[in-house]
PyMOL Python script that loads the backbone (N, CA, C, O; Angstrom):
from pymol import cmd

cmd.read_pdbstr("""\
ATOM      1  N   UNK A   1      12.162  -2.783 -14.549  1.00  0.00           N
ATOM      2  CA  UNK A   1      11.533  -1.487 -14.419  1.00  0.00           C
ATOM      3  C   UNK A   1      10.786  -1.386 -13.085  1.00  0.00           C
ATOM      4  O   UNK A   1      10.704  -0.237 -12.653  1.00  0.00           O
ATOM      5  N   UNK A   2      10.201  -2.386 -12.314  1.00  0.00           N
ATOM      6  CA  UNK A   2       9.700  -2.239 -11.520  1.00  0.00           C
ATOM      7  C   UNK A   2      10.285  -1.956 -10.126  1.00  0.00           C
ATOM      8  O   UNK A   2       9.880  -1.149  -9.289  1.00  0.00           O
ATOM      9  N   UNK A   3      11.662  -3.071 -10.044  1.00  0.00           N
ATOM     10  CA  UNK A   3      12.280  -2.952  -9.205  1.00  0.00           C
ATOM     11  C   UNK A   3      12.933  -1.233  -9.289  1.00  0.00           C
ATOM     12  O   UNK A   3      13.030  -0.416  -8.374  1.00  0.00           O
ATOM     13  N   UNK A   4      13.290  -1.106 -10.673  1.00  0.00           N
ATOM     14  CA  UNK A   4      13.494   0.601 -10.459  1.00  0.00           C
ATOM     15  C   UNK A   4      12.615   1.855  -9.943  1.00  0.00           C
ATOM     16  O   UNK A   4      13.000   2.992  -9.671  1.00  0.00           O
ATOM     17  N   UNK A   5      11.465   1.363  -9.898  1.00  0.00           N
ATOM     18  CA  UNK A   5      10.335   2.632  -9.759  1.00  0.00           C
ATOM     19  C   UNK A   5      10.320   1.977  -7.903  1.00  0.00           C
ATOM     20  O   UNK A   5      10.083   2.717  -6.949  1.00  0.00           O
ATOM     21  N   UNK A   6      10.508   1.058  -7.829  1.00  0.00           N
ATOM     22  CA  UNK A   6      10.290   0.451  -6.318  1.00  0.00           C
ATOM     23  C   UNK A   6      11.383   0.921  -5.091  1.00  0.00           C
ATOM     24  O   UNK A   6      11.162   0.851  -3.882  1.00  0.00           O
ATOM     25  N   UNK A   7      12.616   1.414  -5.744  1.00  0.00           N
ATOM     26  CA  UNK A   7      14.045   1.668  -4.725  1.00  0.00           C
ATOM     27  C   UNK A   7      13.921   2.487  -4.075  1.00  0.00           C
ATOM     28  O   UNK A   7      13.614   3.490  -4.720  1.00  0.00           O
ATOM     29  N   UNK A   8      14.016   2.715  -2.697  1.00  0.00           N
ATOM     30  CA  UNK A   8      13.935   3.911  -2.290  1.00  0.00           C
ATOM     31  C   UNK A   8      12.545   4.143  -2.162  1.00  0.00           C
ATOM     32  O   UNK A   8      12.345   5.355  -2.085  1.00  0.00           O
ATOM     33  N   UNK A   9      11.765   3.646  -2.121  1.00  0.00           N
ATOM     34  CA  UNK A   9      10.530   4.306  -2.045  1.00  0.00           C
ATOM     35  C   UNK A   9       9.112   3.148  -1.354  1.00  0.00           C
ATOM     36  O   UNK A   9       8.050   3.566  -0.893  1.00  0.00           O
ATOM     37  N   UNK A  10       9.462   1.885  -1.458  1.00  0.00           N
ATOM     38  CA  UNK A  10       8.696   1.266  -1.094  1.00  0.00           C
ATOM     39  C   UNK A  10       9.478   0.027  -0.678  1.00  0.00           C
ATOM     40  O   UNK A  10      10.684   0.005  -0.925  1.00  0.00           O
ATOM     41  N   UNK A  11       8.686  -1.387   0.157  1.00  0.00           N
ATOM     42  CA  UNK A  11       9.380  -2.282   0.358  1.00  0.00           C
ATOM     43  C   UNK A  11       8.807  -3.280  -0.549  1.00  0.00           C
ATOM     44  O   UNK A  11       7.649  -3.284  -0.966  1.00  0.00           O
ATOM     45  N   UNK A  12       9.628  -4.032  -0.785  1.00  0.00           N
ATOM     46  CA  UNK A  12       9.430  -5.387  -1.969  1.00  0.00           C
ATOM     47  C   UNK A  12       9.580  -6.658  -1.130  1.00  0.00           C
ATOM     48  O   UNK A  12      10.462  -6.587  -0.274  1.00  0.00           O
ATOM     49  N   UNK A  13       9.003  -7.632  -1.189  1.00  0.00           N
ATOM     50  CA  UNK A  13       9.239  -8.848  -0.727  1.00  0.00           C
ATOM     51  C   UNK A  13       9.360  -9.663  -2.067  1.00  0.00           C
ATOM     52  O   UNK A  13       8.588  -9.652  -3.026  1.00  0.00           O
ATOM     53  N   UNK A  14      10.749 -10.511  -1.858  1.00  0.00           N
ATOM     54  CA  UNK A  14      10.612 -11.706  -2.949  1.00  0.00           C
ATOM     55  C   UNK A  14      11.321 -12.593  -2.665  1.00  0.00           C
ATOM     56  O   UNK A  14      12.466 -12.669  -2.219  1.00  0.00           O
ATOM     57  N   UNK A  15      10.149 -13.671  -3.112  1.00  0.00           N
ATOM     58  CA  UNK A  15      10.671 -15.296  -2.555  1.00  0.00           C
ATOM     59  C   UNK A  15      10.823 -16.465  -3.636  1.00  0.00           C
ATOM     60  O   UNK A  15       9.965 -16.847  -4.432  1.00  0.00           O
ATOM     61  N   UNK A  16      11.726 -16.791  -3.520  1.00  0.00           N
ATOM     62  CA  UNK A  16      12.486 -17.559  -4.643  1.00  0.00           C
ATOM     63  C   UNK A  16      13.139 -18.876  -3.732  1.00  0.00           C
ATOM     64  O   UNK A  16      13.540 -18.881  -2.568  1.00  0.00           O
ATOM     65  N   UNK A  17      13.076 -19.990  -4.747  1.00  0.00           N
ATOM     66  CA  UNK A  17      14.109 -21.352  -3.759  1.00  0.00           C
ATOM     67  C   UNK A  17      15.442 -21.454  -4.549  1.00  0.00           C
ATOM     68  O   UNK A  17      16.214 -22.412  -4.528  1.00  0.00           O
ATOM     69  N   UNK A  18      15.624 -19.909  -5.489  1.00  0.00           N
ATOM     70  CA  UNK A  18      16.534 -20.339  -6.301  1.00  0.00           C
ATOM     71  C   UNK A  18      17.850 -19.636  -5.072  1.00  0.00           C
ATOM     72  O   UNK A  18      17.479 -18.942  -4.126  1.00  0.00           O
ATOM     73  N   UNK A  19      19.329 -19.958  -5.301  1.00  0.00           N
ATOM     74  CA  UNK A  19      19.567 -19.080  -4.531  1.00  0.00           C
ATOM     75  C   UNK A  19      20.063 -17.964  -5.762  1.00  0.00           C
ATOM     76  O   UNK A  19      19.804 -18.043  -6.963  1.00  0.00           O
ATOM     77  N   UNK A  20      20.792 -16.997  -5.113  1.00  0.00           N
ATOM     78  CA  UNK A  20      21.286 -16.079  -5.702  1.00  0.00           C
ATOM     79  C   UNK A  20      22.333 -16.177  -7.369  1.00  0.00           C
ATOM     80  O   UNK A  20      22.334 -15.518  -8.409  1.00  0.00           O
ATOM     81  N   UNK A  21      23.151 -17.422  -6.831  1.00  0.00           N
ATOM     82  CA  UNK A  21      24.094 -17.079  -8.270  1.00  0.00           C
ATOM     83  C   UNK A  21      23.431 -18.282  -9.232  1.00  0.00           C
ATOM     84  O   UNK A  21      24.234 -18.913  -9.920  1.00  0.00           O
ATOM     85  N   UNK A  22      22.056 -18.624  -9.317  1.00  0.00           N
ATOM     86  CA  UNK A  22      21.132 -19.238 -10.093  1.00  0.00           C
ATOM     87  C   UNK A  22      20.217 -18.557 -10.875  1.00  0.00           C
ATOM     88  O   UNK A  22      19.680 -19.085 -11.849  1.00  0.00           O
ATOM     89  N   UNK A  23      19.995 -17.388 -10.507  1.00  0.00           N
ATOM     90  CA  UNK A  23      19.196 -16.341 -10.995  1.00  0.00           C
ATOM     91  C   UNK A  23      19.339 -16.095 -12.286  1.00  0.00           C
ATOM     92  O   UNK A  23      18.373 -16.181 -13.044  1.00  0.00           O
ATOM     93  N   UNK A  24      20.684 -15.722 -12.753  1.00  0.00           N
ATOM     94  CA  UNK A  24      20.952 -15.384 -14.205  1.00  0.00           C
ATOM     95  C   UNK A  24      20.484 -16.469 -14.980  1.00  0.00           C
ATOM     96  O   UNK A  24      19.552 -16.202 -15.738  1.00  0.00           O
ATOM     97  N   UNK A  25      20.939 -17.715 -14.972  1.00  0.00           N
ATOM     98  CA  UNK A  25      20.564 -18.670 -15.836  1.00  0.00           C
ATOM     99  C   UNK A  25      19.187 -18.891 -15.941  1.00  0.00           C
ATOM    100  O   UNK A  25      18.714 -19.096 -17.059  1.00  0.00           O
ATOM    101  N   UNK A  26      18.414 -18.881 -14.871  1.00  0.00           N
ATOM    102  CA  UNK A  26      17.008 -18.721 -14.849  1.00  0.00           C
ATOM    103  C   UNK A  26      16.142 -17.935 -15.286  1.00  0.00           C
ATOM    104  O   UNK A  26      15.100 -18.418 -15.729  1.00  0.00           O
ATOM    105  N   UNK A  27      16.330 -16.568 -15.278  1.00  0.00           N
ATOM    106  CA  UNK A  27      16.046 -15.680 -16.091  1.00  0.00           C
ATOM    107  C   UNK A  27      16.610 -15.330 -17.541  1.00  0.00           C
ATOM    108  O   UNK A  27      15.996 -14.746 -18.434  1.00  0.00           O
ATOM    109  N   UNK A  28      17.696 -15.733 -17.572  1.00  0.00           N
ATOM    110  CA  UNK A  28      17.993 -15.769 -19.201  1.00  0.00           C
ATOM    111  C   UNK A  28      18.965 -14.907 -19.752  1.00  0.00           C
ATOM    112  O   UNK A  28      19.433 -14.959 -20.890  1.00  0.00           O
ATOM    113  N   UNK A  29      19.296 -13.908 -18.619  1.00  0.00           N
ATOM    114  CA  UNK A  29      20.466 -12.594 -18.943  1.00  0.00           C
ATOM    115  C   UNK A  29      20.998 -11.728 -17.729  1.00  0.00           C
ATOM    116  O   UNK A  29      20.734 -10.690 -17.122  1.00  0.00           O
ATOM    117  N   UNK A  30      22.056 -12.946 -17.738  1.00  0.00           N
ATOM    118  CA  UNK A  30      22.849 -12.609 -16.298  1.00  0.00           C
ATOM    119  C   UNK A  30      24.104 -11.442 -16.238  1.00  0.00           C
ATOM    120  O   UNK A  30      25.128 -11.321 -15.566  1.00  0.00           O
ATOM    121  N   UNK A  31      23.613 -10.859 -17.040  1.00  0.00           N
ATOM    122  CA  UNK A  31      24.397  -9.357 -16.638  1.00  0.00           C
ATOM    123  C   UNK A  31      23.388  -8.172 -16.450  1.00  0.00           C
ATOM    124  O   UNK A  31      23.611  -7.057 -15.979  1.00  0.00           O
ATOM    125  N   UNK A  32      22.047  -8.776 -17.011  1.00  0.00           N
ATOM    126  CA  UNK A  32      20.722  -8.102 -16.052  1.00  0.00           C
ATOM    127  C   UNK A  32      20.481  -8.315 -14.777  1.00  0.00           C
ATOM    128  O   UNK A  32      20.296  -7.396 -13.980  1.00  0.00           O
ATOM    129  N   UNK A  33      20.460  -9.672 -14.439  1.00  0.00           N
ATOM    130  CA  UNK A  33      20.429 -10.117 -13.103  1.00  0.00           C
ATOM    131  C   UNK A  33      21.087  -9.396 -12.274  1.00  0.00           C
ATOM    132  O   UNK A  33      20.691  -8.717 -11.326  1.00  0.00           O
ATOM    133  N   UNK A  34      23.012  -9.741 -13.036  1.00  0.00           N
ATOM    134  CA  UNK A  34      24.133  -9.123 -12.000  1.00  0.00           C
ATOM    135  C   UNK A  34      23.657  -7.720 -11.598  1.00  0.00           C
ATOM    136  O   UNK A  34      24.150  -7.368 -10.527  1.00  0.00           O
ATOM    137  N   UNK A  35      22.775  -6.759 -12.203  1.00  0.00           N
ATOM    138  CA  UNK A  35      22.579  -5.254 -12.154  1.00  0.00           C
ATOM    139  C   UNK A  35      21.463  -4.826 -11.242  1.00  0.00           C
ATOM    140  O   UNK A  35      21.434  -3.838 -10.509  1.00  0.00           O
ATOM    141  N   UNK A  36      20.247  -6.060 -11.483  1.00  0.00           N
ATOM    142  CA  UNK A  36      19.378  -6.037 -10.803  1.00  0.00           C
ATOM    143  C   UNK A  36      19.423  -6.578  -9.195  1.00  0.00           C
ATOM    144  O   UNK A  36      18.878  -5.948  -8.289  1.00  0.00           O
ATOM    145  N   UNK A  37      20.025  -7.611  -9.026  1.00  0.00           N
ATOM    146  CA  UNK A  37      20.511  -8.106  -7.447  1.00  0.00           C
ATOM    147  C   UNK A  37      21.752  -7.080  -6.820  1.00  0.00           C
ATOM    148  O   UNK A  37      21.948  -6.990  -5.608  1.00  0.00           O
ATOM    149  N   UNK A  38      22.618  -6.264  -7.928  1.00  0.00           N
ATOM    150  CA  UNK A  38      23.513  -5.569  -6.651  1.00  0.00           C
ATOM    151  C   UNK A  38      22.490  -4.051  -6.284  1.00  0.00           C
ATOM    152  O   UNK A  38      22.711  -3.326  -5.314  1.00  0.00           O
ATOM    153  N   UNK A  39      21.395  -3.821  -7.282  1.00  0.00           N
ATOM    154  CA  UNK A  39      20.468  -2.907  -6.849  1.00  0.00           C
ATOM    155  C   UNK A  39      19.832  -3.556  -5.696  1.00  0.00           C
ATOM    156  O   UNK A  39      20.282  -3.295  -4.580  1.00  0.00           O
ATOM    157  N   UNK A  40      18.661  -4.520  -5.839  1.00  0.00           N
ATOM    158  CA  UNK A  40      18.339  -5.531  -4.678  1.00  0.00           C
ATOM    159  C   UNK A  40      18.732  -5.468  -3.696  1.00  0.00           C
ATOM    160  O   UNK A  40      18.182  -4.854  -2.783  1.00  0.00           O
ATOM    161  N   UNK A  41      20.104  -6.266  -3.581  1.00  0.00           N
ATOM    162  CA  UNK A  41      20.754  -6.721  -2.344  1.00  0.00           C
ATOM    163  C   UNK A  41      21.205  -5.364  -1.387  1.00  0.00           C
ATOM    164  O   UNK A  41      21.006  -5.651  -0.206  1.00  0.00           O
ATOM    165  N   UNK A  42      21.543  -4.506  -1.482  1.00  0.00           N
ATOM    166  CA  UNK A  42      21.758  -3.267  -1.349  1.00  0.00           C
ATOM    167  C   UNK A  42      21.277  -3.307   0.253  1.00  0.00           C
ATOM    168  O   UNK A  42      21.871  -3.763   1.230  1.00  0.00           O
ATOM    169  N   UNK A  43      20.046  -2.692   0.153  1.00  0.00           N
ATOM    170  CA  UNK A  43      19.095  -2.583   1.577  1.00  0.00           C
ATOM    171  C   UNK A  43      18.560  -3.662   1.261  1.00  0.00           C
ATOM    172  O   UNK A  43      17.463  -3.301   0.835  1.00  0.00           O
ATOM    173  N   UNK A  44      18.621  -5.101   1.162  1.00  0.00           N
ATOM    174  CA  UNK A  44      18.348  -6.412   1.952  1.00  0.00           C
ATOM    175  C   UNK A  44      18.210  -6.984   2.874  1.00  0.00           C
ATOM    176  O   UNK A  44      19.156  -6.854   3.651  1.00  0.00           O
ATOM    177  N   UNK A  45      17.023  -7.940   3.380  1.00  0.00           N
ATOM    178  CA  UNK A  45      17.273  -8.818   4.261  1.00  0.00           C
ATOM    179  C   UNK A  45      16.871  -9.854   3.711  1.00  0.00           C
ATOM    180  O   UNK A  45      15.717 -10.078   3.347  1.00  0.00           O
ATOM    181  N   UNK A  46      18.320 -10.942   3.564  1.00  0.00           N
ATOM    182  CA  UNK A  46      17.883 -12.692   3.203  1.00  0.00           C
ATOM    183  C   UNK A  46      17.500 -13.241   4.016  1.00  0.00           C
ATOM    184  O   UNK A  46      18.288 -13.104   4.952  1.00  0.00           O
ATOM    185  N   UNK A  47      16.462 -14.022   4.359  1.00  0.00           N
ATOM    186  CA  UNK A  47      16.150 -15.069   5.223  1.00  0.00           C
ATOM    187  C   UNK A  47      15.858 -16.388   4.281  1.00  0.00           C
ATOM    188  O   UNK A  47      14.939 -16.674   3.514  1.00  0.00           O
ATOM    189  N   UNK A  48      17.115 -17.087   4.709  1.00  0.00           N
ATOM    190  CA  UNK A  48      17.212 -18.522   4.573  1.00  0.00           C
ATOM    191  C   UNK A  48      16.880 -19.684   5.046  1.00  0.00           C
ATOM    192  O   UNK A  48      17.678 -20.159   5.855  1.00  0.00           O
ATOM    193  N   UNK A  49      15.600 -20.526   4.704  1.00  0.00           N
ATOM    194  CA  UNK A  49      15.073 -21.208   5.024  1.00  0.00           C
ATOM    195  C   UNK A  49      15.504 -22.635   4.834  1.00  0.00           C
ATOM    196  O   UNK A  49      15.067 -23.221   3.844  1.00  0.00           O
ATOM    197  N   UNK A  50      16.473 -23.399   5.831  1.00  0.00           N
ATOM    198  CA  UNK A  50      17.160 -24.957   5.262  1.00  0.00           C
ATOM    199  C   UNK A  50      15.895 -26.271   6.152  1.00  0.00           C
ATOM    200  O   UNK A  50      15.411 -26.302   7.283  1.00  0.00           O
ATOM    201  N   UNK A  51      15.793 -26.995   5.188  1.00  0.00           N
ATOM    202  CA  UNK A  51      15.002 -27.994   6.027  1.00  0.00           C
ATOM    203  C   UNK A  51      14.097 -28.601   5.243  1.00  0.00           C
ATOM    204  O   UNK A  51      13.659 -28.225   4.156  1.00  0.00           O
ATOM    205  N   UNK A  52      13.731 -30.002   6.145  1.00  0.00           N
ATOM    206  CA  UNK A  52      12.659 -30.583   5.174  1.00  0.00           C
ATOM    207  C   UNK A  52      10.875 -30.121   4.752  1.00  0.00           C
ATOM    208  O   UNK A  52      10.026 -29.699   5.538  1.00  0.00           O
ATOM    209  N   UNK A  53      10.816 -30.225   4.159  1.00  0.00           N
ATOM    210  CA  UNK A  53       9.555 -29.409   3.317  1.00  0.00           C
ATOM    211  C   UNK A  53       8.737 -30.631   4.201  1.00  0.00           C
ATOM    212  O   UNK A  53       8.937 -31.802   4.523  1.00  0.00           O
ATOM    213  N   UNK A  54       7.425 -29.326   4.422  1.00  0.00           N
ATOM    214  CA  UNK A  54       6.707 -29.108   5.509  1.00  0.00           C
ATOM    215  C   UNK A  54       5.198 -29.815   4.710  1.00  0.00           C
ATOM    216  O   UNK A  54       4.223 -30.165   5.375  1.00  0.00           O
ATOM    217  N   UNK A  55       5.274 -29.929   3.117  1.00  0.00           N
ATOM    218  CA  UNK A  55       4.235 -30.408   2.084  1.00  0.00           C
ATOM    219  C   UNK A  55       3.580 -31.868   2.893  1.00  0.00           C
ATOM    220  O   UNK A  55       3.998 -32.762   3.629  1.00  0.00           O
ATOM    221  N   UNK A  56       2.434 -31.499   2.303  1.00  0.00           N
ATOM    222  CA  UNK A  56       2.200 -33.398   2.580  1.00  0.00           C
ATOM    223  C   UNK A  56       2.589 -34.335   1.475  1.00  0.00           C
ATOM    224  O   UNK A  56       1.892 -34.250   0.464  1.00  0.00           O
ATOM    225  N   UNK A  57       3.540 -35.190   1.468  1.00  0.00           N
ATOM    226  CA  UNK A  57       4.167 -36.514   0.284  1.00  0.00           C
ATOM    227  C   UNK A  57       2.872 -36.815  -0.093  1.00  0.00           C
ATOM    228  O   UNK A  57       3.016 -37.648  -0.988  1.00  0.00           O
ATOM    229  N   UNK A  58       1.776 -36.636   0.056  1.00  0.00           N
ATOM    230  CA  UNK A  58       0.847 -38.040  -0.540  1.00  0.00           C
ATOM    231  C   UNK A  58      -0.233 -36.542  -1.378  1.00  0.00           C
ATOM    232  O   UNK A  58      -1.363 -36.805  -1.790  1.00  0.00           O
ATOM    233  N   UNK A  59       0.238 -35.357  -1.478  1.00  0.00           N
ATOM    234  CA  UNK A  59      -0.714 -34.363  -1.479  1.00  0.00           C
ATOM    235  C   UNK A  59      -0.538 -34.034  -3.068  1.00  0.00           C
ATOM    236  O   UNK A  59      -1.218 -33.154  -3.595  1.00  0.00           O
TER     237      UNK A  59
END
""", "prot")
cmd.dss("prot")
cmd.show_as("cartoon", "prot")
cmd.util.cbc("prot")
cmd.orient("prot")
């Protein structure tokens, strides 16, 4: 619902380490997902972040 009241009308940022075709299983109902990411992806920009994590090991 949110992402629906949000289209077109405002910008959304969302950050996830899942990638994309992980979503459904993660959320639990991937023919919601499938409905909600081709709304999403639409006017998108992915930025993909590859590399070693920047954390401190001892933290």
């Amino acid at each position: 619902k949110l992402m629906e009241e949000r289209y077109h009308r405002h910008s959304t940022i969302i950050t996830t380490n899942l990638s994309y075709d992980e979503w459904g299983n993660f959320l639990g109902n991937p023919t919601m997902v499938d409905a909600l990411l081709s709304r999403v992806r639409h006017y998108c920009h992915t930025i993909r972040i590859d590399g070693p994590s920047l954390r401190d090991p001892q933290g």
